[in-house]
C-alpha positions as CSV (number, residue, x, y, z in Angstrom):
1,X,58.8,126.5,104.0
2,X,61.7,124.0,104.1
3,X,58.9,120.9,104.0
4,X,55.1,120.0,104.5
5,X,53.8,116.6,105.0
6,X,52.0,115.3,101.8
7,X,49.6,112.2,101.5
8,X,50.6,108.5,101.9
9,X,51.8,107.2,98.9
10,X,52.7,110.1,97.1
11,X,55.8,110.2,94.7
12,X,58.6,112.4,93.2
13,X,61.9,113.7,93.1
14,X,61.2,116.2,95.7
15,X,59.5,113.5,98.2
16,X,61.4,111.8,101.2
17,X,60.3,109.6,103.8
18,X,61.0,108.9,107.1
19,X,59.9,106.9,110.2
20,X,57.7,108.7,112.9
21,X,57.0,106.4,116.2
22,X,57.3,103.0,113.3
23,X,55.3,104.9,111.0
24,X,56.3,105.7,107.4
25,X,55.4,109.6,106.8
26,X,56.0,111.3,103.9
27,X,57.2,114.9,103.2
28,X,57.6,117.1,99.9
29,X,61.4,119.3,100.4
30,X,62.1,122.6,99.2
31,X,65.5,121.3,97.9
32,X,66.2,117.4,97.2
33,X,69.8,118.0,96.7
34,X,70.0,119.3,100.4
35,X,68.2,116.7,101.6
36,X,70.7,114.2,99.8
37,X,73.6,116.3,100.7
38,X,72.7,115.3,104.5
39,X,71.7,112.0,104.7
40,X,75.5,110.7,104.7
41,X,76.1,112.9,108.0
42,X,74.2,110.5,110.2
43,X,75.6,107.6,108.9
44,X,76.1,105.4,111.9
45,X,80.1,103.8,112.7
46,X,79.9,99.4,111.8
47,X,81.4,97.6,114.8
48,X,84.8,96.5,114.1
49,X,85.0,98.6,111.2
50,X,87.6,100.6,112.7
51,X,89.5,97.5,113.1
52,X,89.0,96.5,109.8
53,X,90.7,99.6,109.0
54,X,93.5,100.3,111.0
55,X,96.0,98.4,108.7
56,X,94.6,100.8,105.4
57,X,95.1,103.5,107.6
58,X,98.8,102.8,108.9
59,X,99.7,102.4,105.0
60,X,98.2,105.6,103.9
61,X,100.2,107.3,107.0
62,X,103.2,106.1,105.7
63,X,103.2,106.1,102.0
64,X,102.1,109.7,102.0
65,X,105.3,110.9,104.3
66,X,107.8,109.0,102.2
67,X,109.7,111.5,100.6
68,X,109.7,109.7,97.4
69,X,106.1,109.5,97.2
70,X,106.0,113.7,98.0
71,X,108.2,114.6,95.1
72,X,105.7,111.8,92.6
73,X,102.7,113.3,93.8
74,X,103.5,116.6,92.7
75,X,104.1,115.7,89.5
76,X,101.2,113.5,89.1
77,X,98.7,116.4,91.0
78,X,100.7,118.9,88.1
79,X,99.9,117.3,85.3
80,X,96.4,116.1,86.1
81,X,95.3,119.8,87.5
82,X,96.6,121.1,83.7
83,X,94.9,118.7,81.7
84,X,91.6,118.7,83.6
85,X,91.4,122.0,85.2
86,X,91.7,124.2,82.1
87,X,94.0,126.4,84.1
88,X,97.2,128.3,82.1
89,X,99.8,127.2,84.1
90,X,103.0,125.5,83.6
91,X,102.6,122.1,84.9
92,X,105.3,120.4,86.9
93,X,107.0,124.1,87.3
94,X,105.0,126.3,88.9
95,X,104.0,123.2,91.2
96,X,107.4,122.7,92.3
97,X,107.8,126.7,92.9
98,X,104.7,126.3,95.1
99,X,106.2,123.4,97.0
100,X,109.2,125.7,98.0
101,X,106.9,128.3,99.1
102,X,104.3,126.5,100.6
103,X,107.3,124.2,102.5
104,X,108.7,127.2,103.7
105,X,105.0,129.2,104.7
106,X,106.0,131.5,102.3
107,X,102.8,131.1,99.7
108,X,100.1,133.5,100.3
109,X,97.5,131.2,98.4
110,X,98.8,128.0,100.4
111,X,98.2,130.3,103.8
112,X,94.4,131.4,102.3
113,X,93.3,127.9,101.3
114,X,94.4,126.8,104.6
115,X,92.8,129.7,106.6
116,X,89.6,128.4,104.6
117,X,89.8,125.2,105.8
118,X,91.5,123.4,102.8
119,X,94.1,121.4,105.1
120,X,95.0,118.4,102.7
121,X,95.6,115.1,104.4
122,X,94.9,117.0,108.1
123,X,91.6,115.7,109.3
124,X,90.8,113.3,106.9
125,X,90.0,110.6,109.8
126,X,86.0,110.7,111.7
127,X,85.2,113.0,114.6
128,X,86.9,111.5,117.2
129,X,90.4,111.2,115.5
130,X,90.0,114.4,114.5
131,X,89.1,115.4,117.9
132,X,92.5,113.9,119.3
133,X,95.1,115.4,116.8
134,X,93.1,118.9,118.0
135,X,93.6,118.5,121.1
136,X,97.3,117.3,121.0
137,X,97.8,120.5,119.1
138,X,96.7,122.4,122.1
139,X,98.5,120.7,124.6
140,X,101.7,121.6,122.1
141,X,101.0,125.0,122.0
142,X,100.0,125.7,125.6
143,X,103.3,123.9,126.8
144,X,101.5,121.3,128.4
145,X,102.1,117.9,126.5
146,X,102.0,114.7,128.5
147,X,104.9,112.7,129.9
148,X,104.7,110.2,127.0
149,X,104.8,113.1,124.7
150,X,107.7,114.6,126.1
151,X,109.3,111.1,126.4
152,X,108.9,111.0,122.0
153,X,109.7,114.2,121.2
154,X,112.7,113.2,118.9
155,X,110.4,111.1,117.5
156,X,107.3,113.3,117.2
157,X,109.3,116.1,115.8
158,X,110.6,114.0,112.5
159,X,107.6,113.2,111.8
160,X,105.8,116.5,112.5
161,X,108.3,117.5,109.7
162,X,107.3,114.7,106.9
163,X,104.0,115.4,107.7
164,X,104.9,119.2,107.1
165,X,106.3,117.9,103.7
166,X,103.1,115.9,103.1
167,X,100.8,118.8,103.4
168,X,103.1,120.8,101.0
169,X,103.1,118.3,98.1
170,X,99.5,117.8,98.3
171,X,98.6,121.8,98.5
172,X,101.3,123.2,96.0
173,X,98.9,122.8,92.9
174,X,95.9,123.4,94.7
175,X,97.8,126.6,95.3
176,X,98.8,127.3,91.9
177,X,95.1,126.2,90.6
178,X,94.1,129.0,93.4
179,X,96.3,131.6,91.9
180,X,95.3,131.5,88.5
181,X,91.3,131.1,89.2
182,X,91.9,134.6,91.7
183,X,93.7,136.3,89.2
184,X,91.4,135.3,86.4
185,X,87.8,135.6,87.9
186,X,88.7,137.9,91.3
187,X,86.4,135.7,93.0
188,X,87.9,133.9,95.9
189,X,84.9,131.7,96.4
190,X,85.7,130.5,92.7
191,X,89.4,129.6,93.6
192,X,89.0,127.7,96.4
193,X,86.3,125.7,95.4
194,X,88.5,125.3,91.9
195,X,91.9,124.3,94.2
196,X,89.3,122.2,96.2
197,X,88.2,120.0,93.0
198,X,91.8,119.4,91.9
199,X,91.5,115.9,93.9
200,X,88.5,116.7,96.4
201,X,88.9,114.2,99.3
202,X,86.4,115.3,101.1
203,X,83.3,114.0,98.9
204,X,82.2,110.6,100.6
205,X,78.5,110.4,99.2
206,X,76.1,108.8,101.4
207,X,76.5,105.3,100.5
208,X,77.2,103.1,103.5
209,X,78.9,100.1,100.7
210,X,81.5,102.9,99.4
211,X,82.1,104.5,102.8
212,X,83.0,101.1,104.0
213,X,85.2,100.1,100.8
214,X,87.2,104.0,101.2
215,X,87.9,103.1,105.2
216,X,89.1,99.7,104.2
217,X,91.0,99.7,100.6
218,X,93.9,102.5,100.7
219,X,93.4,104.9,98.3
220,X,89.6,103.9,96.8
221,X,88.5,107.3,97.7
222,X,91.3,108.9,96.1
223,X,90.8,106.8,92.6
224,X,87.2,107.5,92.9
225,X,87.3,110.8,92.9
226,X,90.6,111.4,90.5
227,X,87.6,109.1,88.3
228,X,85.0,111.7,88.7
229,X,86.5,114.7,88.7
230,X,88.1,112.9,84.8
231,X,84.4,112.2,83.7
232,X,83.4,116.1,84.6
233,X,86.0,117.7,83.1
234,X,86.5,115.8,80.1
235,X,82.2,116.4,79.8
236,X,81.7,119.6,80.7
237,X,80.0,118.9,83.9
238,X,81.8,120.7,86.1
239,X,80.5,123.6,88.2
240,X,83.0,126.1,87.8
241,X,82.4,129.6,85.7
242,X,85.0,127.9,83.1
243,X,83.6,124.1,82.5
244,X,83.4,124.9,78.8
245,X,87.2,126.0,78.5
246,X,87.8,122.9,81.0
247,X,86.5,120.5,78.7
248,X,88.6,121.9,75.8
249,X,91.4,122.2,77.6
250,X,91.0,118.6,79.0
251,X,90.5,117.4,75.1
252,X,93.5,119.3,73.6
253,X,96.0,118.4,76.5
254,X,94.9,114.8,77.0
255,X,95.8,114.1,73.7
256,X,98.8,116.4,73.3
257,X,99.5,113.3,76.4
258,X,98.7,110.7,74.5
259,X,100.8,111.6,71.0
260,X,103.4,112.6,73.3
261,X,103.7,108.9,75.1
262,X,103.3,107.4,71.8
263,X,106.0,108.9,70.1
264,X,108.1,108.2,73.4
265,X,107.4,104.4,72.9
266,X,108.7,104.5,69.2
267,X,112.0,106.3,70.6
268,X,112.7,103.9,73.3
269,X,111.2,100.6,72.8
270,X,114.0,99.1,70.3
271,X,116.1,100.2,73.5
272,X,118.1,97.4,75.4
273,X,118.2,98.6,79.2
274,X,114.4,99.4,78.3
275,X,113.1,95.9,76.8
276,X,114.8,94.7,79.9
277,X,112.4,96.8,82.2
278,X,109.5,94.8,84.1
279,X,106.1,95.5,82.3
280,X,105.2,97.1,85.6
281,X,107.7,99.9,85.6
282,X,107.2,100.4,82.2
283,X,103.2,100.8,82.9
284,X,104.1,103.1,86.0
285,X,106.7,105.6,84.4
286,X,108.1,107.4,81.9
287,X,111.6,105.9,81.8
288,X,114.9,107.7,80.0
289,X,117.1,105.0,79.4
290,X,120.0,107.3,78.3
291,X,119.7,109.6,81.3
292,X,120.6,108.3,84.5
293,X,120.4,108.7,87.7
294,X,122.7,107.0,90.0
295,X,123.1,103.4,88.2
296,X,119.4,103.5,87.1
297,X,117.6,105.3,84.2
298,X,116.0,108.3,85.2
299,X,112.0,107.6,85.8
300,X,108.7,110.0,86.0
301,X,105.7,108.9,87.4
302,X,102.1,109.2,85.3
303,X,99.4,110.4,86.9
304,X,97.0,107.7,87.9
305,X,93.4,107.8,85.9
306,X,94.7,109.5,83.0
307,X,98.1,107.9,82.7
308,X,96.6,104.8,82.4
309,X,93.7,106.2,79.4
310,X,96.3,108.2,77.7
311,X,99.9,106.4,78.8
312,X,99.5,103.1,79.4
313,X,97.0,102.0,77.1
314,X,98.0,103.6,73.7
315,X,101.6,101.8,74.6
316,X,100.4,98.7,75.2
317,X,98.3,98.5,72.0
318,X,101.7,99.6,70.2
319,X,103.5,97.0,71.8
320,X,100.8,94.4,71.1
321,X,100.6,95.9,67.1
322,X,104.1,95.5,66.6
323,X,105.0,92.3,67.8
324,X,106.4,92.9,71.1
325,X,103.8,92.1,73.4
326,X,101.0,89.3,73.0
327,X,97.0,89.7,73.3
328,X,97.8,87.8,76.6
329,X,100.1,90.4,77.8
330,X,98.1,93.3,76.9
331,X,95.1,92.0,78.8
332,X,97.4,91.3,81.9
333,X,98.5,94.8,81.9
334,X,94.4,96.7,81.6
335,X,94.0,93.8,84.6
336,X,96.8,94.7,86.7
337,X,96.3,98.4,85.6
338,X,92.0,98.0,86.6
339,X,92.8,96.2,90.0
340,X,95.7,98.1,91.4
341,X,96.7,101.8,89.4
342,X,92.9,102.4,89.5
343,X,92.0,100.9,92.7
344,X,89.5,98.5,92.2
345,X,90.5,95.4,94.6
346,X,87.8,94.9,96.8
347,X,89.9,93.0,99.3
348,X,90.8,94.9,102.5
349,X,94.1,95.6,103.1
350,X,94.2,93.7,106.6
351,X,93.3,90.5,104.4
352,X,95.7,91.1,101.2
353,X,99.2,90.0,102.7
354,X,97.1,87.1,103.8
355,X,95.3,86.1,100.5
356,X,98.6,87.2,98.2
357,X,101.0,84.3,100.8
358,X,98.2,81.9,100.7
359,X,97.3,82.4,96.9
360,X,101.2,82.6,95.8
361,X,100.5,85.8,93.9
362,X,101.3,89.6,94.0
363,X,98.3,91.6,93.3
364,X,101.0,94.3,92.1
365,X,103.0,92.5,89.7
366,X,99.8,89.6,88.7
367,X,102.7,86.8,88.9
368,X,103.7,84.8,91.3
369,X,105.3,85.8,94.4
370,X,107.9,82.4,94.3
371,X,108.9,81.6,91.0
372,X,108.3,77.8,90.1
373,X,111.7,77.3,89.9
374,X,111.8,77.9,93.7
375,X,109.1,76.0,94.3
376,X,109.4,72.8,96.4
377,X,112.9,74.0,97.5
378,X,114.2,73.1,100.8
379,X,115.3,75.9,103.2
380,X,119.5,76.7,103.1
């Protein structure tokens, strides 16, 4: 028996209740987790919260099918999946390697995770989006697009082919994570689920506050869960046949990252081009000042939750113990670090370009947008 109705009043893990013609009943489940599992699935849509979300939406589209974003992501996804999955690959690599493969639908493991329903980005909108790109993909196949379709092709077709690129940056480690755990266990229930938890952005909970601050913040989701899926591995917690090894693995490699970014400091911070960096690029990336590209130093992007624990932290606490940087400046940079690298402005992005003009400050850089020396100053 899934449930049985119990007495009025009575209390435990294992005890829900719900309304019956205005009455409260109550019922004892077979299994709460399945119970909790569901109760986000019926969560009704807030008016004008589409609305509210359209401009979070249109930035996501766009910052996900820039190129340059692409080729960061894959290094950030590479080195978080080694230091939190446990998995014995060679990060940034084997990634890239999968990026070539899965670009050109040559990667077995990028074709079975998709043929499992691991599609990346694809789908990631409610029912009825989801509904519409469906049935635009039929009326593509079956030769039967509509005149305004036809009438955009040139335009569809570039982006059909960012969007292509898109998918493959965000699956290339998921693939690689899905090669190792099939080769290792055999089991391909275990890799996918392990290529699934790399960044898992399908895990919304069934909070109606959260649901509402993912649609309307870009990229809360994503921070949230690259948070999580941090506190798991680094505690064991995960639910994969190789948690222990993870949370080795996540120990050893986190702080092979950290000793690794602090000797980097020592070797460029008496540097020139560096010390004339902004605080913000040198928060954001690894920067060789002696290798250039173009007219610029060559820069790698960290990967978000633990670039910021194990890069930008230990840096700043160098720079602030050797002179270089003040107490002020250190806590400027965990601010601007807290509120923007980890996600946590609450303000939607349909009210930031608003607030940022009317408040004369960049929620990026934490300074002013005009200077005060080009304050007052009367238009050319």
């Amino acid at each position: 028996m899934l449930f049985r109705s119990v007495p009025i009043g009575t209390s435990g893990i294992d005890v829900v209740t719900v309304k019956e013609n205005g009455e409260t009943k109550y019922y004892e489940v077979a299994d709460p987790l399945l119970v909790e599992s569901m109760k986000g699935l019926n969560l009704p849509q807030m008016e004008f919260l589409s609305w509210l979300s359209a401009p979070a939406n249109l930035l996501r589209n766009f910052v996900t099918k820039d190129p340059g974003f692409m080729i960061a992501n894959l290094g950030r996804d590479s080195l978080q999946a080694w230091i939190t999955s446990g998995t014995d690959m060679k990060p940034i690599v084997d990634t890239f390697k999968q990026f070539r493969s899965t670009l050109t639908n040559r990667s077995p493991e990028a074709s079975a995770l998709a043929k499992a329903g691991l599609t990346g980005y694809d789908f990631a909108g409610d029912v009825a989006s989801t509904s519409r790109i469906v049935e635009k993909e039929l009326r593509k196949r079956g030769g039967a697009r509509t005149t305004a379709e036809k009438a955009l092709l040139p335009i569809t077709a570039f982006w059909d082919m960012l969007e292509q690129g898109s998918h493959a940056s965000d699956m290339a480690t998921r693939a690689e994570v899905y090669k190792r755990t099939l080769e290792r266990t055999g089991s391909e229930a275990e890799a996918f689920y392990q290529a699934m938890e790399v960044l898992n952005f399908s895990r919304k909970g069934n909070s109606a506050v959260i649901r509402v601050l993912t649609a309307i913040v870009p990229f809360f989701n994503a921070r949230l869960q690259g948070l999580d899926i941090l506190y798991r591995s680094g505690w064991g917690k995960m639910a994969t046949e190789n948690k222990d090894v993870m949370k080795k693995a996540f120990a050893s490699r986190a702080l092979m990252l950290m000793g690794m970014s602090m000797a980097y400091w020592f070797l460029v911070s008496d540097d020139e081009e560096y010390k004339r960096l902004s605080k913000e690029e040198r928060d954001n990336y690894w920067i060789v000042p002696a290798f250039k590209v173009g007219d610029k130093p060559f820069r790698f992007p960290i990967p978000f939750e633990l670039g910021v624990v194990f890069k930008v932290l230990p840096e700043r606490v160098l720079e602030t113990a050797f002179g270089s940087d003040t107490g002020k400046d250190l806590k400027e940079s965990l601010s601007r670090n807290f509120f923007n690298t980890l996600q946590f402005n609450p303000i939607p992005q349909a009210f930031v370009p608003i607030v940022e003009n009317v408040a004369n400050y960049s929620f990026f850089t934490g300074e002013p947008i005009v200077g005060r020396g080009m304050e007052d100053v009367a238009p050319r």
